[in-house]
N, CA, C and O atoms as CSV, one atom per row, in Angstrom:
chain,resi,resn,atom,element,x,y,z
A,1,UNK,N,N,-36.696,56.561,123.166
A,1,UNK,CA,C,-36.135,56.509,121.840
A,1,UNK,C,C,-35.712,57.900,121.369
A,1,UNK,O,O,-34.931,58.195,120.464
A,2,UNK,N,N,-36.242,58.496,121.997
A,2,UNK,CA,C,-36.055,60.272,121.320
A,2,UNK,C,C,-34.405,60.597,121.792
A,2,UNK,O,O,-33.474,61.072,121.141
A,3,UNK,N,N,-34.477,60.185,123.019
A,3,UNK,CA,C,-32.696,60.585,123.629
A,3,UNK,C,C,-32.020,60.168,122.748
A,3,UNK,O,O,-31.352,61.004,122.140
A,4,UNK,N,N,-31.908,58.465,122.256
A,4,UNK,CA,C,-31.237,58.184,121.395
A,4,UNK,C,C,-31.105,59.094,119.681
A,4,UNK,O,O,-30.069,59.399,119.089
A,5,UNK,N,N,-31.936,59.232,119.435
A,5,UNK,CA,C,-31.963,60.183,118.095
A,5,UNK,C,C,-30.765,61.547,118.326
A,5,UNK,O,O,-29.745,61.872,117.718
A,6,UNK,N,N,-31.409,62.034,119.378
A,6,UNK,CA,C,-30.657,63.297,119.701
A,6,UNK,C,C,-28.962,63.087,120.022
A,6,UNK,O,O,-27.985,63.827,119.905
A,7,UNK,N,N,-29.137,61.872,120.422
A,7,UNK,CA,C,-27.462,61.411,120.886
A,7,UNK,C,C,-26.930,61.047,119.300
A,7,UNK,O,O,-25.899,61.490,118.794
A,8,UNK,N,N,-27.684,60.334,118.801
A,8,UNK,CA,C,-26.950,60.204,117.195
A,8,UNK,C,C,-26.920,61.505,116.363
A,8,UNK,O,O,-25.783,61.821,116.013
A,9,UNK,N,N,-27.762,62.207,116.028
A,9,UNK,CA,C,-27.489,63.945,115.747
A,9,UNK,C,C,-26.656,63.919,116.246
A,9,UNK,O,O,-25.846,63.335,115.526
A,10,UNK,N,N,-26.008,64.323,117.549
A,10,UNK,CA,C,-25.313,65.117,118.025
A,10,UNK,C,C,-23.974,64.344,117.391
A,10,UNK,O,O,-23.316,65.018,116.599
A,11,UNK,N,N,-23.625,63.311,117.606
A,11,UNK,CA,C,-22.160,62.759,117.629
A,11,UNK,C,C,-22.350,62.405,115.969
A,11,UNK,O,O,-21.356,61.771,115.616
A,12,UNK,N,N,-23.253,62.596,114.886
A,12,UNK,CA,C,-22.744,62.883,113.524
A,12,UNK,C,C,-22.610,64.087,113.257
A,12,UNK,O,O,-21.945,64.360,112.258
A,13,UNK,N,N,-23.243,65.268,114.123
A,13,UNK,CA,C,-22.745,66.959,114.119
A,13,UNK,C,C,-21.559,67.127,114.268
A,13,UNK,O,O,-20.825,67.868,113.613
A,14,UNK,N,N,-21.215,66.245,115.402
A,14,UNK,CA,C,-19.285,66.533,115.673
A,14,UNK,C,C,-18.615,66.033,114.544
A,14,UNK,O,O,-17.840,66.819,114.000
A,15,UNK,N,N,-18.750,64.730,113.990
A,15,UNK,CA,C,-17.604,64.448,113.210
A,15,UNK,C,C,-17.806,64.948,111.980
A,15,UNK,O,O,-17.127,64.441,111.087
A,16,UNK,N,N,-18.827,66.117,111.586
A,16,UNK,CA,C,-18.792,66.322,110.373
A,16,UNK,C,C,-17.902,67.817,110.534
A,16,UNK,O,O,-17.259,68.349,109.630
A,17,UNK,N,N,-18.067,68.346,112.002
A,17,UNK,CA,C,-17.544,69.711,112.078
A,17,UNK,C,C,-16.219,69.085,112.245
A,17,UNK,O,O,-15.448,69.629,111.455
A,18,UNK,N,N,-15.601,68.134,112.968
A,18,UNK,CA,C,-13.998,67.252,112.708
A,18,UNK,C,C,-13.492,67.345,111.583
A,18,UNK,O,O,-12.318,67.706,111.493
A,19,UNK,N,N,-14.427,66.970,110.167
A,19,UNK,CA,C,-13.857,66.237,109.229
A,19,UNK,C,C,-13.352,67.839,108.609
A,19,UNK,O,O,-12.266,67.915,108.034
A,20,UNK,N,N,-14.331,69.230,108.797
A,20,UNK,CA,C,-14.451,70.083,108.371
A,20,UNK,C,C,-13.196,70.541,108.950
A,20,UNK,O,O,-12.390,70.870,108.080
A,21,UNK,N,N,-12.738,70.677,110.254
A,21,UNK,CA,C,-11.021,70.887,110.600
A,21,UNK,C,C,-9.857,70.586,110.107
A,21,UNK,O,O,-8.794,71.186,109.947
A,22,UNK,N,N,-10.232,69.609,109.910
A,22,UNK,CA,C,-9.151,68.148,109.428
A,22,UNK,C,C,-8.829,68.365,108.022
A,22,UNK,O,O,-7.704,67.973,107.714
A,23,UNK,N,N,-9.779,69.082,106.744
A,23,UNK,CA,C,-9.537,69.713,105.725
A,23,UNK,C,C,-9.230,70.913,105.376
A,23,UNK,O,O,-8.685,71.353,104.364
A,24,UNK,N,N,-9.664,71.443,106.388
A,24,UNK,CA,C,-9.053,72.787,106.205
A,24,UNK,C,C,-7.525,73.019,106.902
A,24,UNK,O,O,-6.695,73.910,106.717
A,25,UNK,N,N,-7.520,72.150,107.545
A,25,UNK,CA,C,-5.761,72.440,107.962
A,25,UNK,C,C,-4.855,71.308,107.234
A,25,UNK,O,O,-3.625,71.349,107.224
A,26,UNK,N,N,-5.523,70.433,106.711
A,26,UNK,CA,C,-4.892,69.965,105.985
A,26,UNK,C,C,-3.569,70.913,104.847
A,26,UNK,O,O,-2.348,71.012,104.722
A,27,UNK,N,N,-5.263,71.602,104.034
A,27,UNK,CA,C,-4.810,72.483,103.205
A,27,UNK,C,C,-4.079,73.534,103.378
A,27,UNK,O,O,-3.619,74.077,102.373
A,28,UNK,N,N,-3.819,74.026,104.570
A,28,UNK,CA,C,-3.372,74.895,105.401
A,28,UNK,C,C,-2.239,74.795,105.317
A,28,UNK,O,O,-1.648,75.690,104.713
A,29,UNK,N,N,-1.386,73.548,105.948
A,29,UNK,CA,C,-0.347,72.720,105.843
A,29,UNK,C,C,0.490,72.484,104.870
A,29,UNK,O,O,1.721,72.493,104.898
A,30,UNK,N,N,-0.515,72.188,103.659
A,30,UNK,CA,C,0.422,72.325,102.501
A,30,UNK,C,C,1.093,73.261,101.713
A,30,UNK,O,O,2.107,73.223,101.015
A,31,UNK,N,N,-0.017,74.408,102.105
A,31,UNK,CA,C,0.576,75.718,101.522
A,31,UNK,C,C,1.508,76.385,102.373
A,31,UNK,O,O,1.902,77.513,102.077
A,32,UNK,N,N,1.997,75.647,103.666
A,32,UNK,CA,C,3.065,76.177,104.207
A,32,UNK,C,C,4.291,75.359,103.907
A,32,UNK,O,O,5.243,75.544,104.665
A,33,UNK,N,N,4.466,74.298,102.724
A,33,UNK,CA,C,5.979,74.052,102.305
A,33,UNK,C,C,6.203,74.314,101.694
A,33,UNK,O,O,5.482,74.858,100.857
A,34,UNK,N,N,7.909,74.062,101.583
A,34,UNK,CA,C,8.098,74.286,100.348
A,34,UNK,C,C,9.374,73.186,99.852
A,34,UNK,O,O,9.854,72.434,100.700
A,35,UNK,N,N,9.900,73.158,98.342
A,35,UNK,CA,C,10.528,71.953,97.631
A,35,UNK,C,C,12.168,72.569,98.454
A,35,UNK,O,O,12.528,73.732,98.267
A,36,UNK,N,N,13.053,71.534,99.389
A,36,UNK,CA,C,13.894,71.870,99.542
A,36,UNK,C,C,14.986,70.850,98.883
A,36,UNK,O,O,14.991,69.620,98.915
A,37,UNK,N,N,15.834,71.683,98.325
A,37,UNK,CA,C,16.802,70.571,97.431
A,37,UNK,C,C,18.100,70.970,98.384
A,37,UNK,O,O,18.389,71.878,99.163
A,38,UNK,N,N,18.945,69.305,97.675
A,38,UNK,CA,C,20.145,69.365,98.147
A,38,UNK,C,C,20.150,68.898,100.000
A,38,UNK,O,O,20.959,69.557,100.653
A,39,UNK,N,N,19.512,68.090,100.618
A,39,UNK,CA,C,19.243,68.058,102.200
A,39,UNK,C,C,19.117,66.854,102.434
A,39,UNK,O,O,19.615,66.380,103.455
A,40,UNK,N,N,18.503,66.172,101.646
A,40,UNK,CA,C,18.137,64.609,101.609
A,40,UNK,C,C,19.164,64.046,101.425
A,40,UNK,O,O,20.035,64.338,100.606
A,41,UNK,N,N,19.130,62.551,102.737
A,41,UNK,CA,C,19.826,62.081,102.749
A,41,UNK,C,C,19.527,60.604,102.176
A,41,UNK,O,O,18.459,60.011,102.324
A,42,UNK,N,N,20.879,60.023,101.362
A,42,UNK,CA,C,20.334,59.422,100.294
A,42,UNK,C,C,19.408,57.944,100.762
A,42,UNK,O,O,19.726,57.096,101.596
A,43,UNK,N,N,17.962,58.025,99.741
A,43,UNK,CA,C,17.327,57.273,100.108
A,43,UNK,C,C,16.183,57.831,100.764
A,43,UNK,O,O,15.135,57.259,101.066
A,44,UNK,N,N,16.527,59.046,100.950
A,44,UNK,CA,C,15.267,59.844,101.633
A,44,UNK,C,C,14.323,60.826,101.644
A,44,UNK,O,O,13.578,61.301,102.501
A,45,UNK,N,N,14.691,61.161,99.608
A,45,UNK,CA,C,13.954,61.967,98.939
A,45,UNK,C,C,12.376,62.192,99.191
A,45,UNK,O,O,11.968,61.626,100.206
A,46,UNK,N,N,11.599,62.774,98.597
A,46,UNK,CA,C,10.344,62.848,98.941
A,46,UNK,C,C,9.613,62.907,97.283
A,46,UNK,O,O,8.430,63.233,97.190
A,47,UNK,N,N,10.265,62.633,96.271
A,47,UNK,CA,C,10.067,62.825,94.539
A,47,UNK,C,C,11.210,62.508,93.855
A,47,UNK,O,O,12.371,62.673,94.229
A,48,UNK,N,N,10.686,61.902,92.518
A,48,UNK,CA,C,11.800,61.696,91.394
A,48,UNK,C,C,12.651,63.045,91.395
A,48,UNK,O,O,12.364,64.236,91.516
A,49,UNK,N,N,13.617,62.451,91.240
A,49,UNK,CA,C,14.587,63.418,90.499
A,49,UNK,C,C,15.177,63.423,88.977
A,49,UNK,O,O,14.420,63.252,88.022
A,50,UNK,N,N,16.440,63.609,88.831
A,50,UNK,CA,C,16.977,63.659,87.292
A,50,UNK,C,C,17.258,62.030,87.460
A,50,UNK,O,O,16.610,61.468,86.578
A,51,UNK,N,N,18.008,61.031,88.292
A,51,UNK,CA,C,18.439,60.136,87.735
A,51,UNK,C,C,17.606,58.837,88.043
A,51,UNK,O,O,17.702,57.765,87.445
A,52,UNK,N,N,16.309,59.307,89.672
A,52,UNK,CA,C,15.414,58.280,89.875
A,52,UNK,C,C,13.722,59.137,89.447
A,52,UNK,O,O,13.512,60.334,89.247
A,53,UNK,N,N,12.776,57.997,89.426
A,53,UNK,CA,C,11.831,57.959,89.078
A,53,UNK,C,C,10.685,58.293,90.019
A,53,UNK,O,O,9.586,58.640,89.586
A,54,UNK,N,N,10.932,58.192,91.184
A,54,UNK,CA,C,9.862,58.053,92.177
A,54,UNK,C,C,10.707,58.467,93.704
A,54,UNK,O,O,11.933,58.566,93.652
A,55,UNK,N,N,10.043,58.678,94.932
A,55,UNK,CA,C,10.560,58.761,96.238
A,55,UNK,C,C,11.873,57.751,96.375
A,55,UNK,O,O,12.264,56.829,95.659
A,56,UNK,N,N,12.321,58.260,97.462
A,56,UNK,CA,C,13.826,57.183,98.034
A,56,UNK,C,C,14.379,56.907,97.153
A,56,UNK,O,O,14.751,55.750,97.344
A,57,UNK,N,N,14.870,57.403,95.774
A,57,UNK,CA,C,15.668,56.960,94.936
A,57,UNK,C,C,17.349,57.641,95.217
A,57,UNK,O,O,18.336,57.062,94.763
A,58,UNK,N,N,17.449,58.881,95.992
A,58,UNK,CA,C,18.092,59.262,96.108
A,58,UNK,C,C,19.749,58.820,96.134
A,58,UNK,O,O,19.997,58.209,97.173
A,59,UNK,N,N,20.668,58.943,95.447
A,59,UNK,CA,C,21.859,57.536,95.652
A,59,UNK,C,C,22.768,58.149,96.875
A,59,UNK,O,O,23.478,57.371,97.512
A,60,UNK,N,N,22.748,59.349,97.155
A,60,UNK,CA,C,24.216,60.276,97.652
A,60,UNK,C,C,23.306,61.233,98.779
A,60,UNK,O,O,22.636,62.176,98.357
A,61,UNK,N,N,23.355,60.865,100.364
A,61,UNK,CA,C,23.305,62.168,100.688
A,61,UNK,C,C,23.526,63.628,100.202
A,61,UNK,O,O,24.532,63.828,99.521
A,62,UNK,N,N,23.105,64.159,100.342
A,62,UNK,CA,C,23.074,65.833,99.886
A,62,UNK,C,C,22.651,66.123,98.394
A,62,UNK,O,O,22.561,67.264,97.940
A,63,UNK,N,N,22.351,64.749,97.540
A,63,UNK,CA,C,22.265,65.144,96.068
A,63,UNK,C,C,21.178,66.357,95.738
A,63,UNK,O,O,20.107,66.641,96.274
A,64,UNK,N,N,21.916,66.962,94.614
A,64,UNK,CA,C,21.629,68.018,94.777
A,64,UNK,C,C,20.229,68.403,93.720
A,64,UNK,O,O,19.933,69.580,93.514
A,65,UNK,N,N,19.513,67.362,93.158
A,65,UNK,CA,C,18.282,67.352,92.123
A,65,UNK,C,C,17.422,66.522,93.135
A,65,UNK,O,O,16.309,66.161,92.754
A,66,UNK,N,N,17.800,66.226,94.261
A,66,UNK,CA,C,16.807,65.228,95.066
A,66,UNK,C,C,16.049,66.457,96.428
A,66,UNK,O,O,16.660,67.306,97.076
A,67,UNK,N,N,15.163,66.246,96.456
A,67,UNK,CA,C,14.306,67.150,97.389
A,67,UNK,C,C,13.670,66.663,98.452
A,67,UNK,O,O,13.521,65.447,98.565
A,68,UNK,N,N,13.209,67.522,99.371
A,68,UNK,CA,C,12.271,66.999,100.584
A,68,UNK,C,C,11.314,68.308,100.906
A,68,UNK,O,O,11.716,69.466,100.803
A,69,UNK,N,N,10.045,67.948,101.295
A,69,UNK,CA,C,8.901,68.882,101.894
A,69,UNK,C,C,9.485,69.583,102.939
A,69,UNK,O,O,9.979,68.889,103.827
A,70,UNK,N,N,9.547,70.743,103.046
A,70,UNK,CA,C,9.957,71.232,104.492
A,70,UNK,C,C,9.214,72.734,104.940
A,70,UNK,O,O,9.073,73.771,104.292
A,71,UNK,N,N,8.929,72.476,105.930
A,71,UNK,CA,C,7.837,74.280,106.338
A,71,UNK,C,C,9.009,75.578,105.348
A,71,UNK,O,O,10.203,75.797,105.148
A,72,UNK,N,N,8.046,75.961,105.099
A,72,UNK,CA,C,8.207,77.347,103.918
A,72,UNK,C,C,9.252,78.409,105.255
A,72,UNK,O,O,8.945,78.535,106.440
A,73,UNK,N,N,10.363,78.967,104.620
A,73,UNK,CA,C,11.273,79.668,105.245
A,73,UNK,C,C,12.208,78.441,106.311
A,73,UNK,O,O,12.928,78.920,107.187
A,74,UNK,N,N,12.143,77.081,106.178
A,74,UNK,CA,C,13.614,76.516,107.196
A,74,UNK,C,C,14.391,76.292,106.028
A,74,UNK,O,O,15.570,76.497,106.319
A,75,UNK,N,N,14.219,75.850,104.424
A,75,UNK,CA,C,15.315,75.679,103.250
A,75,UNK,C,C,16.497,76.448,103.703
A,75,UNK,O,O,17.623,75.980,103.868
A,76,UNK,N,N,16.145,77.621,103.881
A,76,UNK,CA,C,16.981,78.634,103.504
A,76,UNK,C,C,18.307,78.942,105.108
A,76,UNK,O,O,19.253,79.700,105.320
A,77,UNK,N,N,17.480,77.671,105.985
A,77,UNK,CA,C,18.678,78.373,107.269
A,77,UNK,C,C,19.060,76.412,107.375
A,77,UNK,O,O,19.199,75.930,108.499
A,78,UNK,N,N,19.170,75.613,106.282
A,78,UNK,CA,C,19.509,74.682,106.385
A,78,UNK,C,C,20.789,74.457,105.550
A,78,UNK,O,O,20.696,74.953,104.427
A,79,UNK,N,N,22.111,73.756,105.843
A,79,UNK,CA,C,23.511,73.641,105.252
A,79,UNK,C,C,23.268,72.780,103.975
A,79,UNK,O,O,23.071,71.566,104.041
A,80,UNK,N,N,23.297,73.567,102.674
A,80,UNK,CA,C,23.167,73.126,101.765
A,80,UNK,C,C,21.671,73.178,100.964
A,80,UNK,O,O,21.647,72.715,99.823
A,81,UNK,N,N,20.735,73.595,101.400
A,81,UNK,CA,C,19.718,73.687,101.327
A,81,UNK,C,C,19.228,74.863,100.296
A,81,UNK,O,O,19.391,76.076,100.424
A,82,UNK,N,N,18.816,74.408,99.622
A,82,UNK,CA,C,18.407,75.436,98.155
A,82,UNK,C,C,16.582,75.307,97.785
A,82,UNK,O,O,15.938,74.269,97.937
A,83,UNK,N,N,16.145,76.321,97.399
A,83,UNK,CA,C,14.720,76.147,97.163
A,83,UNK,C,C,14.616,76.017,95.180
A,83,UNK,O,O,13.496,76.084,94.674
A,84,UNK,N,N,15.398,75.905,94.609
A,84,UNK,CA,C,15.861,75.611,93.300
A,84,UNK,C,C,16.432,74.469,93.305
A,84,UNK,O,O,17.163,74.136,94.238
A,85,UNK,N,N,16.078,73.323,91.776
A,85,UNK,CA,C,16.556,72.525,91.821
A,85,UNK,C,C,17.399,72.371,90.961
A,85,UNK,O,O,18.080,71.346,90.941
């Protein structure tokens, strides 16, 4: 019975040091985007804009109040792509 104990320790040690990865790069992750406007193609927003309320409202490829998440520094080497909305 003792092996077993030690086998359950062990494999709730791992997934707590997992869960502990898994949040910290989470957070990691997020602080590496940033709001890119003008890129989304319509329908494929990622947030309300001026004329919709919520995601995918987008009406017009390229609109230019509609945004998408994108790693911090590609906005700026993308055609049309603005970090202002």
């Amino acid at each position: 019975m003792k092996k077993t104990n030690i086998a359950l320790a062990t494999a709730v040690s791992g997934l707590i040091a997992l869960a502990g990865t898994v949040a910290s790069t989470s957070a990691v992750a997020a602080e590496e985007k940033e709001k890119c406007y003008g890129v989304a193609k319509a329908g494929k927003n990622d947030c309300a804009t001026k004329t919709g309320s919520c995601a995918g409202t987008s009406k017009t490829d390229g609109q230019k109040d509609a945004f998408m998440m994108v790693p911090k520094g590609l906005c700026d080497r993308l055609a049309g792509g603005s970090t202002e909305g």
